[in-house]
Short mmCIF file of the C-alpha atoms (twelve columns), coordinates in Angstrom:
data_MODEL
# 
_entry.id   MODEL 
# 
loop_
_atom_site.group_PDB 
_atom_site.id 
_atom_site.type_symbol 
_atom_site.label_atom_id 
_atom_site.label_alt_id 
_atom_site.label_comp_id 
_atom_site.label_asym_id 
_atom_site.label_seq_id 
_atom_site.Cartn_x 
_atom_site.Cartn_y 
_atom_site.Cartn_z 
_atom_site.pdbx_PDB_model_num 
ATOM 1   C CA . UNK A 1   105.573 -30.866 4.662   1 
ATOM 2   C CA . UNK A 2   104.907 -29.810 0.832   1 
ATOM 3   C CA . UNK A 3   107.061 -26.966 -0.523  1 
ATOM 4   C CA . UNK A 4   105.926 -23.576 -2.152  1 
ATOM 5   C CA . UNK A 5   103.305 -24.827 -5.067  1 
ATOM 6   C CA . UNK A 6   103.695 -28.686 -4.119  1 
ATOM 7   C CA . UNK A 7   101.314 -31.339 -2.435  1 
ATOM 8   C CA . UNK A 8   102.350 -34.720 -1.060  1 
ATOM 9   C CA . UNK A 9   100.399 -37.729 -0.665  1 
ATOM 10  C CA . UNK A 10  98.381  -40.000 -2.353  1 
ATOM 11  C CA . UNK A 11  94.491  -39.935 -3.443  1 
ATOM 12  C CA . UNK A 12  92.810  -39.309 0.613   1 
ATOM 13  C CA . UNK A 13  95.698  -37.977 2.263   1 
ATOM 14  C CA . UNK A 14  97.426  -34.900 1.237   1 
ATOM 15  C CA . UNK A 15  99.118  -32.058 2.803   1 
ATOM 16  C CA . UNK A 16  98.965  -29.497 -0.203  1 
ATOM 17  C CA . UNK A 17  101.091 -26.006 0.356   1 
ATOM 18  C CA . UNK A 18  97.893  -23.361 1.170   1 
ATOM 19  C CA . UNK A 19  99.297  -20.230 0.565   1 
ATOM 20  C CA . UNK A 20  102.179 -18.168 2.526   1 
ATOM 21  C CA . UNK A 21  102.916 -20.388 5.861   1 
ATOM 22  C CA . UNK A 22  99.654  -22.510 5.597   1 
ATOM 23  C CA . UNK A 23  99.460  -26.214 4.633   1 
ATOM 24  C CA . UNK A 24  95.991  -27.967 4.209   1 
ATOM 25  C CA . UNK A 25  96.065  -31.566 5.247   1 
ATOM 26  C CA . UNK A 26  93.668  -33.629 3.510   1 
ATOM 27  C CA . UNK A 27  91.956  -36.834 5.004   1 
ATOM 28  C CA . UNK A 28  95.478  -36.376 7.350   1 
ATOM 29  C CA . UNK A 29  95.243  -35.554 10.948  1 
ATOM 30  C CA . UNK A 30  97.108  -33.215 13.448  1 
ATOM 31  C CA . UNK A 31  98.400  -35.674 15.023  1 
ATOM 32  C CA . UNK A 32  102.476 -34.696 15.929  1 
ATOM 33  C CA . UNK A 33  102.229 -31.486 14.854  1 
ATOM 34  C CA . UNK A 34  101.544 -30.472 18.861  1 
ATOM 35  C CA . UNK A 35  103.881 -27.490 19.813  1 
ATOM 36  C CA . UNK A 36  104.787 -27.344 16.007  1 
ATOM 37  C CA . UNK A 37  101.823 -25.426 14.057  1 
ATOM 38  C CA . UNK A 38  98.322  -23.894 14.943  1 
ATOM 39  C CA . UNK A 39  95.614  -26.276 13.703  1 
ATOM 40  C CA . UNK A 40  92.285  -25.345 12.715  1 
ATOM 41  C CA . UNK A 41  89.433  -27.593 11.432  1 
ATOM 42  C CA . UNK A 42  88.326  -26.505 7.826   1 
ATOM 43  C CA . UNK A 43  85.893  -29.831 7.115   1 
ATOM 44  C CA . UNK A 44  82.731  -27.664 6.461   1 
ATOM 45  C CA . UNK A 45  84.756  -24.691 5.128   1 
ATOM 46  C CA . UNK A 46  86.211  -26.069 1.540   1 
ATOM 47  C CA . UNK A 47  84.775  -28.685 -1.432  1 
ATOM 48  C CA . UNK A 48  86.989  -30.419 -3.604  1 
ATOM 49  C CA . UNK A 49  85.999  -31.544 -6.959  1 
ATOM 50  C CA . UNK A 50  88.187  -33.930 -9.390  1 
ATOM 51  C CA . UNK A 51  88.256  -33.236 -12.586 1 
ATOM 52  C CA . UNK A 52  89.378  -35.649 -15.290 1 
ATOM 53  C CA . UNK A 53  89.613  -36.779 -18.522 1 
ATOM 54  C CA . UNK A 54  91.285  -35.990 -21.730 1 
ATOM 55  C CA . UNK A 55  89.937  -33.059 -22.210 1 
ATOM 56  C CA . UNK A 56  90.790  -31.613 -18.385 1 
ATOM 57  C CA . UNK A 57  93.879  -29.182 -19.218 1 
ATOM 58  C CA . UNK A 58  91.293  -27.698 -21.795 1 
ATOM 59  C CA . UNK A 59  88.602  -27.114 -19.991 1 
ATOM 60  C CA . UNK A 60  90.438  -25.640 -16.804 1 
ATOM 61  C CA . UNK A 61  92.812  -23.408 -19.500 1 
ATOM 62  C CA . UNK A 62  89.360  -21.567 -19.754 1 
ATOM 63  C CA . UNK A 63  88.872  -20.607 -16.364 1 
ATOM 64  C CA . UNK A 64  91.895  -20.519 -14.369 1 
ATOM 65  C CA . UNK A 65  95.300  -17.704 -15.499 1 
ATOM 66  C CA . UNK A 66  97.918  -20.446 -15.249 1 
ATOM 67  C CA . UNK A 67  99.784  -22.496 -17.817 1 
ATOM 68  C CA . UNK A 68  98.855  -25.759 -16.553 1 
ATOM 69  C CA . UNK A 69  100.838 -27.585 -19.713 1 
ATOM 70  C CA . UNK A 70  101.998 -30.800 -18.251 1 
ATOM 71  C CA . UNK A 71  105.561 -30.195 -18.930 1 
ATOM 72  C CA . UNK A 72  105.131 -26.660 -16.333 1 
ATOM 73  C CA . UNK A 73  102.318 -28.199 -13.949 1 
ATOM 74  C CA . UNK A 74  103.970 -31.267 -13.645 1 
ATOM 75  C CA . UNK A 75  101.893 -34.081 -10.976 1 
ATOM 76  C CA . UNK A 76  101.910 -33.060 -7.646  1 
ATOM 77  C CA . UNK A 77  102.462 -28.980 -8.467  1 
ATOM 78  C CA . UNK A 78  99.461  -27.071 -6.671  1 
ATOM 79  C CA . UNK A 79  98.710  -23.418 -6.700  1 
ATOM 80  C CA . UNK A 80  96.071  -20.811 -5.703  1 
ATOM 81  C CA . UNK A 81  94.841  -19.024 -7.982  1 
ATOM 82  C CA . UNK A 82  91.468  -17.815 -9.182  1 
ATOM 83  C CA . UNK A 83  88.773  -20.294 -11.344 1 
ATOM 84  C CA . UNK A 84  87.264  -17.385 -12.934 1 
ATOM 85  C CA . UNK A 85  86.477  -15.290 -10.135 1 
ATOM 86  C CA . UNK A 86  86.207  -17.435 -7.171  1 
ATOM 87  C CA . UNK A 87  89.595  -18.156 -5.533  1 
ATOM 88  C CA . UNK A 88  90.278  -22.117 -5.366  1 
ATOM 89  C CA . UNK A 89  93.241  -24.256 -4.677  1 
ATOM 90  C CA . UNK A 90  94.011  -25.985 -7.953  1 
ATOM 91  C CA . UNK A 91  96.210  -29.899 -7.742  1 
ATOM 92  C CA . UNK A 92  97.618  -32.278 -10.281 1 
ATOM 93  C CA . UNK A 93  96.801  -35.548 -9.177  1 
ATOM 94  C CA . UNK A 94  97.678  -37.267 -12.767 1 
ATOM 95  C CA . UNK A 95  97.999  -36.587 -16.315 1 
ATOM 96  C CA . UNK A 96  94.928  -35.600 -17.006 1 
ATOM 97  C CA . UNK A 97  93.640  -35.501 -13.166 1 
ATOM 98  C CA . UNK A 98  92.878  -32.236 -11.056 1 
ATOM 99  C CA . UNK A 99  91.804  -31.635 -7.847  1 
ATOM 100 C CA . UNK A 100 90.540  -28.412 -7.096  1 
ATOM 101 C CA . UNK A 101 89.184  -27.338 -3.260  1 
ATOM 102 C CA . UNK A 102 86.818  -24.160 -3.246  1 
ATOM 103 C CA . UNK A 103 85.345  -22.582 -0.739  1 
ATOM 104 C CA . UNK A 104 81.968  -24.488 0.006   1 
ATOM 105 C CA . UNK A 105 79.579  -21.806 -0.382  1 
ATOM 106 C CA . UNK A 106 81.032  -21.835 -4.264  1 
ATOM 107 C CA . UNK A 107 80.638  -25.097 -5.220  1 
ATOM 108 C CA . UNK A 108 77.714  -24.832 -7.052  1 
ATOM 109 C CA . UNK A 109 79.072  -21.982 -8.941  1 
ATOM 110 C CA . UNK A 110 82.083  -24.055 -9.713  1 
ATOM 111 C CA . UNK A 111 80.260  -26.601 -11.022 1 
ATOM 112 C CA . UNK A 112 78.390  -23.881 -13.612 1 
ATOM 113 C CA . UNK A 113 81.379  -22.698 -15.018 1 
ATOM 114 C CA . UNK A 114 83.083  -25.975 -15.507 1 
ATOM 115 C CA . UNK A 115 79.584  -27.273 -17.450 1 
ATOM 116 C CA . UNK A 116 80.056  -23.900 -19.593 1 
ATOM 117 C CA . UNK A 117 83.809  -24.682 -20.019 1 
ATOM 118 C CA . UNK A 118 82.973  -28.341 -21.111 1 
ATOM 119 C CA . UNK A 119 80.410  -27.463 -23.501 1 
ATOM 120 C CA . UNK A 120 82.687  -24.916 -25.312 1 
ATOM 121 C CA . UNK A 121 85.655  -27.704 -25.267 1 
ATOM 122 C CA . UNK A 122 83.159  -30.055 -26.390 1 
ATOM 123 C CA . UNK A 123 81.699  -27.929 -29.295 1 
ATOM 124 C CA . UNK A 124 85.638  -27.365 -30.711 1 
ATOM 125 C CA . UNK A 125 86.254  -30.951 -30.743 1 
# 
Protein backbone atom coordinates (compact mmCIF):
# COMPACT_ATOMS: atom_id res chain seq x y z
CA UNK A 1 0.00 0.00 0.00
CA UNK A 2 1.10 3.74 -1.03
CA UNK A 3 1.97 6.08 1.86
CA UNK A 4 0.45 9.60 2.71
CA UNK A 5 0.80 11.61 -0.86
CA UNK A 6 2.41 8.49 -2.75
CA UNK A 7 1.11 6.04 -5.57
CA UNK A 8 2.70 2.75 -6.57
CA UNK A 9 2.58 1.01 -9.73
CA UNK A 10 3.18 1.34 -13.13
CA UNK A 11 1.04 2.98 -16.15
CA UNK A 12 -2.62 0.53 -15.60
CA UNK A 13 -2.14 -0.51 -12.21
CA UNK A 14 -1.86 1.80 -9.36
CA UNK A 15 -2.90 1.97 -5.86
CA UNK A 16 -2.60 5.87 -5.29
CA UNK A 17 -3.10 7.12 -1.39
CA UNK A 18 -7.02 8.69 -1.66
CA UNK A 19 -7.21 10.77 1.13
CA UNK A 20 -7.26 9.93 5.09
CA UNK A 21 -7.49 5.87 5.26
CA UNK A 22 -8.60 5.43 1.55
CA UNK A 23 -6.44 3.99 -1.28
CA UNK A 24 -7.77 3.93 -4.95
CA UNK A 25 -6.57 0.95 -6.87
CA UNK A 26 -6.30 1.52 -10.42
CA UNK A 27 -6.76 -1.23 -13.19
CA UNK A 28 -5.81 -3.46 -9.68
CA UNK A 29 -8.31 -5.71 -8.15
CA UNK A 30 -9.49 -6.61 -4.55
CA UNK A 31 -8.27 -9.55 -4.72
CA UNK A 32 -6.41 -10.45 -0.96
CA UNK A 33 -7.53 -7.64 0.58
CA UNK A 34 -10.65 -10.01 2.05
CA UNK A 35 -10.98 -9.41 5.90
CA UNK A 36 -8.36 -6.54 5.39
CA UNK A 37 -10.27 -3.31 3.92
CA UNK A 38 -13.91 -2.41 2.76
CA UNK A 39 -13.98 -2.35 -1.05
CA UNK A 40 -16.19 -0.39 -3.09
CA UNK A 41 -16.40 -0.19 -6.93
CA UNK A 42 -15.74 3.47 -8.17
CA UNK A 43 -15.45 2.50 -12.23
CA UNK A 44 -18.32 4.91 -13.25
CA UNK A 45 -17.62 7.34 -10.37
CA UNK A 46 -14.01 9.02 -11.40
CA UNK A 47 -12.15 10.03 -15.04
CA UNK A 48 -8.61 10.25 -15.32
CA UNK A 49 -6.95 12.37 -17.81
CA UNK A 50 -2.98 12.41 -18.61
CA UNK A 51 -1.53 15.29 -19.15
CA UNK A 52 1.86 15.73 -20.79
CA UNK A 53 4.31 17.51 -22.40
CA UNK A 54 6.82 20.16 -21.77
CA UNK A 55 4.75 22.55 -20.99
CA UNK A 56 2.58 20.28 -18.23
CA UNK A 57 4.01 21.80 -14.79
CA UNK A 58 2.90 25.18 -16.47
CA UNK A 59 -0.22 24.65 -17.38
CA UNK A 60 -1.37 22.71 -14.13
CA UNK A 61 0.66 25.69 -11.92
CA UNK A 62 -2.47 27.65 -13.22
CA UNK A 63 -5.10 25.69 -11.85
CA UNK A 64 -4.13 23.61 -9.04
CA UNK A 65 -2.50 25.53 -5.23
CA UNK A 66 0.48 23.18 -5.09
CA UNK A 67 4.14 23.59 -5.94
CA UNK A 68 4.38 20.83 -8.27
CA UNK A 69 8.33 21.80 -9.09
CA UNK A 70 9.88 18.51 -9.87
CA UNK A 71 12.42 18.72 -7.22
CA UNK A 72 9.04 18.91 -4.41
CA UNK A 73 6.53 16.67 -6.58
CA UNK A 74 8.98 14.28 -7.30
CA UNK A 75 7.44 10.92 -9.69
CA UNK A 76 5.16 8.94 -7.94
CA UNK A 77 4.04 11.92 -5.21
CA UNK A 78 0.08 12.25 -5.49
CA UNK A 79 -2.17 14.61 -3.68
CA UNK A 80 -5.78 15.91 -3.52
CA UNK A 81 -6.25 18.99 -3.96
CA UNK A 82 -8.52 21.29 -5.92
CA UNK A 83 -8.03 22.00 -10.09
CA UNK A 84 -9.61 25.27 -9.79
CA UNK A 85 -12.67 24.50 -8.08
CA UNK A 86 -13.43 20.97 -8.69
CA UNK A 87 -11.63 18.61 -6.26
CA UNK A 88 -9.35 15.97 -8.27
CA UNK A 89 -6.65 13.59 -7.36
CA UNK A 90 -3.52 14.94 -9.00
CA UNK A 91 -0.24 12.01 -9.91
CA UNK A 92 3.24 12.28 -11.28
CA UNK A 93 3.64 9.62 -13.59
CA UNK A 94 7.01 11.20 -15.24
CA UNK A 95 8.83 14.31 -15.73
CA UNK A 96 6.60 16.02 -17.46
CA UNK A 97 3.59 13.35 -17.05
CA UNK A 98 0.36 13.82 -14.80
CA UNK A 99 -2.40 11.89 -14.12
CA UNK A 100 -5.23 13.49 -12.69
CA UNK A 101 -8.75 11.41 -11.70
CA UNK A 102 -11.92 13.77 -11.30
CA UNK A 103 -15.05 13.05 -10.50
CA UNK A 104 -16.88 11.97 -13.83
CA UNK A 105 -19.60 14.34 -13.90
CA UNK A 106 -16.48 17.06 -14.17
CA UNK A 107 -14.68 15.92 -16.84
CA UNK A 108 -15.84 18.06 -19.30
CA UNK A 109 -15.24 20.98 -17.14
CA UNK A 110 -11.75 19.76 -16.62
CA UNK A 111 -11.09 19.60 -19.95
CA UNK A 112 -12.28 23.60 -20.34
CA UNK A 113 -10.02 24.83 -17.96
CA UNK A 114 -7.01 22.91 -19.04
CA UNK A 115 -7.76 24.31 -22.93
CA UNK A 116 -7.89 27.91 -21.14
CA UNK A 117 -4.68 27.05 -19.17
CA UNK A 118 -2.92 25.86 -22.45
CA UNK A 119 -3.83 28.74 -24.44
CA UNK A 120 -2.49 31.24 -21.81
CA UNK A 121 0.88 28.96 -21.52
CA UNK A 122 0.88 28.90 -25.13
CA UNK A 123 0.42 32.71 -25.72
CA UNK A 124 3.65 33.39 -23.08
CA UNK A 125 5.80 31.15 -24.96
Amino acid sequence: MPAVGRATGKDGQRAIWFGRGQILLAGLTEEGLEGLAAVTDQSDAWAVVRLEGENADAILARLVPLDLDKGVFKRGHTARTQVQHMMASITRTGVQTFEIIIMQSMARTLVHEFEIAMKAVAARR
